[in-house]
C-alpha positions in Angstrom: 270.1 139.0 222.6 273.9 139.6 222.2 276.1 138.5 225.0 279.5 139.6 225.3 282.3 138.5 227.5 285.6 140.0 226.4 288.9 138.7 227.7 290.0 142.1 228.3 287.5 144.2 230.0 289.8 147.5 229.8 289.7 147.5 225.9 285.7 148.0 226.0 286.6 151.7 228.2 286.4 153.5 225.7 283.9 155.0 223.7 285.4 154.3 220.5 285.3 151.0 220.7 282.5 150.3 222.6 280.4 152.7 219.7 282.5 150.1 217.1 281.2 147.1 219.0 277.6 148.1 219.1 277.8 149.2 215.4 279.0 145.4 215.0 276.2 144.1 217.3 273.7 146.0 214.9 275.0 145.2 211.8 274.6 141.5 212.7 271.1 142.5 213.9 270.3 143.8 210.8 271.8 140.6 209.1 269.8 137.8 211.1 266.6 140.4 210.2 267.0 140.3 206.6 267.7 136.0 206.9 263.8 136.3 209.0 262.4 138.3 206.6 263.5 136.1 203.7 263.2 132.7 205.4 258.9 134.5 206.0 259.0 135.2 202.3 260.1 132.5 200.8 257.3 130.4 202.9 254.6 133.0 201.8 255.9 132.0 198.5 255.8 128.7 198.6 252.0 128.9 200.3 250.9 131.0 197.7 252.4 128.7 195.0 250.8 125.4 196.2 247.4 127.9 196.2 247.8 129.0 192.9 248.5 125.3 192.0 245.7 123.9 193.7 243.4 126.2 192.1 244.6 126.0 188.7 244.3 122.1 189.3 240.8 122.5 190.1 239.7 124.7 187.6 241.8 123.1 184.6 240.9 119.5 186.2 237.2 119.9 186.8 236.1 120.3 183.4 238.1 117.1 181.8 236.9 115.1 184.8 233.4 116.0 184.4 233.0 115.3 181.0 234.1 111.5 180.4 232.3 110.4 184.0 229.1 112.3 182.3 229.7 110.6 178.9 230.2 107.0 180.7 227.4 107.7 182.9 224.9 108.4 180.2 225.7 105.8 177.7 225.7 103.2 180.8 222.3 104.6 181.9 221.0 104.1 178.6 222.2 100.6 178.2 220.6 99.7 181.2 217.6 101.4 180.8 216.9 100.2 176.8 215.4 96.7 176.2 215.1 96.7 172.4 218.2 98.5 171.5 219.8 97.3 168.4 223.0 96.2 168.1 224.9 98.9 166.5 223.3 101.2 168.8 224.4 99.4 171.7 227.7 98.8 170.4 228.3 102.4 170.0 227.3 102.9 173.7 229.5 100.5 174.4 232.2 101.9 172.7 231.9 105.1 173.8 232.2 103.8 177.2 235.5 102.3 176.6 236.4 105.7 175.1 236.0 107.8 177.8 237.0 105.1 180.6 240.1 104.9 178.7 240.5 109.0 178.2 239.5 109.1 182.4 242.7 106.5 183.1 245.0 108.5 180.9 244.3 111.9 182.9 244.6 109.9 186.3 247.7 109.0 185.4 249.0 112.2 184.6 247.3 113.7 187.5 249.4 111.2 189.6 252.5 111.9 188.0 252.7 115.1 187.9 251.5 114.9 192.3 254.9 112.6 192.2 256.8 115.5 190.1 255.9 118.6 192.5 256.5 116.1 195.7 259.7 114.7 194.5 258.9 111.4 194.5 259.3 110.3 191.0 262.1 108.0 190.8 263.5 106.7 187.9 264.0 102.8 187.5 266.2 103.0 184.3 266.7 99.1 182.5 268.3 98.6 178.9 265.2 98.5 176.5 264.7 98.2 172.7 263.1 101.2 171.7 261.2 99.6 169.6 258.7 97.9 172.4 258.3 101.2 174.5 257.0 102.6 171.1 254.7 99.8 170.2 253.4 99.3 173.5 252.5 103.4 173.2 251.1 102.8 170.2 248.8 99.9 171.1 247.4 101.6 173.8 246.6 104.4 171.5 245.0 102.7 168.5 241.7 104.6 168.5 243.0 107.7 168.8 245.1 107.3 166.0 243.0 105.4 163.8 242.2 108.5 161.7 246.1 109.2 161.0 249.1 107.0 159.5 251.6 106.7 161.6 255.1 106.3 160.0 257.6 105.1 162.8 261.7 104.9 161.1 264.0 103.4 163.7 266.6 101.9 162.6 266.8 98.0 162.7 270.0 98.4 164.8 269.3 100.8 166.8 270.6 100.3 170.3 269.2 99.3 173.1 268.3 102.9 175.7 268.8 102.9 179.2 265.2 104.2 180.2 262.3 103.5 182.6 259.8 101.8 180.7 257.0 103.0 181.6 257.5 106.7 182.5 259.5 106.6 178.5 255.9 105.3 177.1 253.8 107.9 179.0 255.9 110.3 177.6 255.9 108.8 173.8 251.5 108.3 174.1 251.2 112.3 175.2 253.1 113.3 172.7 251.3 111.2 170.0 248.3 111.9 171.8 248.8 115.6 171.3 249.6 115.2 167.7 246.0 113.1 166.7 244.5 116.2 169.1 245.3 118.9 167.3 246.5 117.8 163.9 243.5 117.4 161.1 242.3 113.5 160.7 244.1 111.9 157.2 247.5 113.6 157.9 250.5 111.9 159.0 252.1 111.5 162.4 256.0 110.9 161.8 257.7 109.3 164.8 261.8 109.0 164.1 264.6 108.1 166.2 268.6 108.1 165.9 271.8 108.5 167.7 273.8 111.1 167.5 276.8 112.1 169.9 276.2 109.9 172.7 272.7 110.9 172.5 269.7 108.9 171.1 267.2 111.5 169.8 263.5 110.8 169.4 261.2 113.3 167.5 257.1 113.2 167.6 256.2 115.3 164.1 252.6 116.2 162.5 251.0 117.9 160.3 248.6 120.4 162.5 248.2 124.0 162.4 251.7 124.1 164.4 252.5 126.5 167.4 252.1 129.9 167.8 255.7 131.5 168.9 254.9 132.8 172.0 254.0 129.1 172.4 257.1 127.7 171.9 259.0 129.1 175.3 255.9 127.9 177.4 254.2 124.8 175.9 255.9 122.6 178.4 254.9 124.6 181.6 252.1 123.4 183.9 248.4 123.9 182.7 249.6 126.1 180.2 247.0 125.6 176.8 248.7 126.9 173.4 245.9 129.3 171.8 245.6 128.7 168.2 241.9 129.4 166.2 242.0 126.3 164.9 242.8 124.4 168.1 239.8 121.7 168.8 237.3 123.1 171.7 238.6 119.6 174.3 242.2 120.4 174.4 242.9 118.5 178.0 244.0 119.4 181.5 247.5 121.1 180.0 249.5 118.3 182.2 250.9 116.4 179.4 253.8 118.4 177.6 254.7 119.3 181.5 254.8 115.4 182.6 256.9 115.0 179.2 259.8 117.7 180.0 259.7 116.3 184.2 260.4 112.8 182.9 262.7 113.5 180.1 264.6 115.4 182.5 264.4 113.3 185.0 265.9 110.9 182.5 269.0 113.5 182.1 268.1 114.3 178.3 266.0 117.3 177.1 262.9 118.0 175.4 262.0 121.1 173.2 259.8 122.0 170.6 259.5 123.6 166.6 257.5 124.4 164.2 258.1 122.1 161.1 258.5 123.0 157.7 255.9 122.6 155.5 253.6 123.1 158.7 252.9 121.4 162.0 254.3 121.0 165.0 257.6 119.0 165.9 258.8 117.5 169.4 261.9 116.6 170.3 263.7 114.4 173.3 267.0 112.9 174.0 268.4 110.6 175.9 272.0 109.9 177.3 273.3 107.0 176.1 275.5 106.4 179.3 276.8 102.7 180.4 276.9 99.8 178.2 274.0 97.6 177.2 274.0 94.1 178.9 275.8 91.2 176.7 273.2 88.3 175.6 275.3 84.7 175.3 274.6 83.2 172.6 272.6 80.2 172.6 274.1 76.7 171.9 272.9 74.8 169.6 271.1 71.6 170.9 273.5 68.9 169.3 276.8 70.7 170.4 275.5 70.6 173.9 275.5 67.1 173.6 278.5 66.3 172.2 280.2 68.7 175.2 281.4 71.4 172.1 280.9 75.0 172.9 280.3 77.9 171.0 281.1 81.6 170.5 
């Protein structure tokens, strides 16, 4: 409903202007329509989005769920049902166990991240950290799947400590390492550099696998999206982890992209902003010098 209350009823007379004001009233009709319309859209969109999402979580999810609970609950079963197991029979139960408890937690934790990502909730706790720890820590917790490659890490001995969350920083480095002992054949190297350039520290995740295909290379980092390649293994995960890489990188203000490396393989690449200054450590003083009141640079 348009109201109108002019100060001057005589100028609305005639029918020239009272055709121009109705041709106003419509036009602004025809505006707050076309805002409606869009505002309905947009929230169609969005519903069909979480849909599509919701089922593509459930039918990508399903599958990787299923198959480590099944694997744990068989070898547990079998524990508990054998009485004159031997030992490296048992010990291969067991370890299988640990395998797939450990594979479970891993695609949890992405689960939950990425459910933080799409709600907005992720927040970034950045703290000045060697490097150096975030990638052992990575590499620790994925020993066994690397056991069947050589990892060659080359950071520098002075590199400089990174303004970074911790822990989001080493879920990104153990999916991308992950990925590389996925797909790349067991023997063959995983190279994992890192140096500064402009302001930037730049970390790169390199192996020797069959490499990505190029319509791969604008997609591998969208949600549930699985690079097709023949020689791909069959268990190739929930499609979460390249996504939960780019979310956190970028959440980090760097960026995260990926190539094909010479020679073969595949190649992933992050930076980070270097932005601040690191903390200052005072130095300690020596014992005797304390005592004698002396101080010391």
């Amino acid at each position: 409903m348009l109201a109108i209350r002019p100060s001057q009823a005589e100028r609305l007379a005639t029918p020239e202007q009272r055709q121009l004001l109705e041709t106003f009233a419509s036009q602004i009709a025809l505006a707050l329509e076309r805002d409606r319309l869009a505002e309905e859209a947009q929230r169609i969109l969005a519903q069909a989005q979480a849909e599509k999402l919701r089922s593509a979580l459930l039918s990508s999810v399903s599958h990787d769920l299923r198959t480590p609970l099944a694997a744990i609950a068989g070898a547990s079963s079998s524990l508990l049902a054998s009485t004159g197991m031997d030992d490296p029979t048992r010990q291969e139960l067991l370890q299988m166990v640990y395998e797939e408890a450990e594979r479970l937690s891993r695609l949890v934790e992405n689960l939950l991240t990425m459910t933080r990502v799409e709600s907005g909730h992720m927040t970034v706790q950045k703290q000045w950290q060697p490097l150096e720890e975030v990638v052992g820590t990575a590499l620790q917790r994925l020993s066994h799947q690397l056991s069947a490659h050589p990892v060659n890490i080359n950071i520098a001995s002075d590199f400089p400590f990174v303004p970074v969350d911790g822990v989001l920083l080493e879920q990104v480095l153990m999916n991308l390492l992950d990925n590389a002992a996925k797909y790349a054949p067991a023997g063959t190297p995983i190279d994992l550099h890192a140096w500064i350039d402009e302001g930037e520290a730049l970390v790169q995740v390199a192996d020797r696998g069959p490499g990505l295909a190029a319509e791969d290379l604008g997609r591998v980092f969208e949600k549930f999206y699985r690079g097709v390649h023949a020689t791909a293994p069959v268990s190739r995960g929930a499609g979460l982890g390249l996504a939960i890489c780019s979310a956190i990188i970028q959440a980090h203000g760097g960026r995260i992209w990926a190539e094909n490396r010479p020679g073969g393989g595949a190649c992933f690449w992050f930076s980070l902003p270097l932005e601040g200054s690191p903390p200052t450590v005072a130095a300690e003083v020596p014992e005797a010098l304390a005592e004698e009141g002396t101080t010391a640079s």
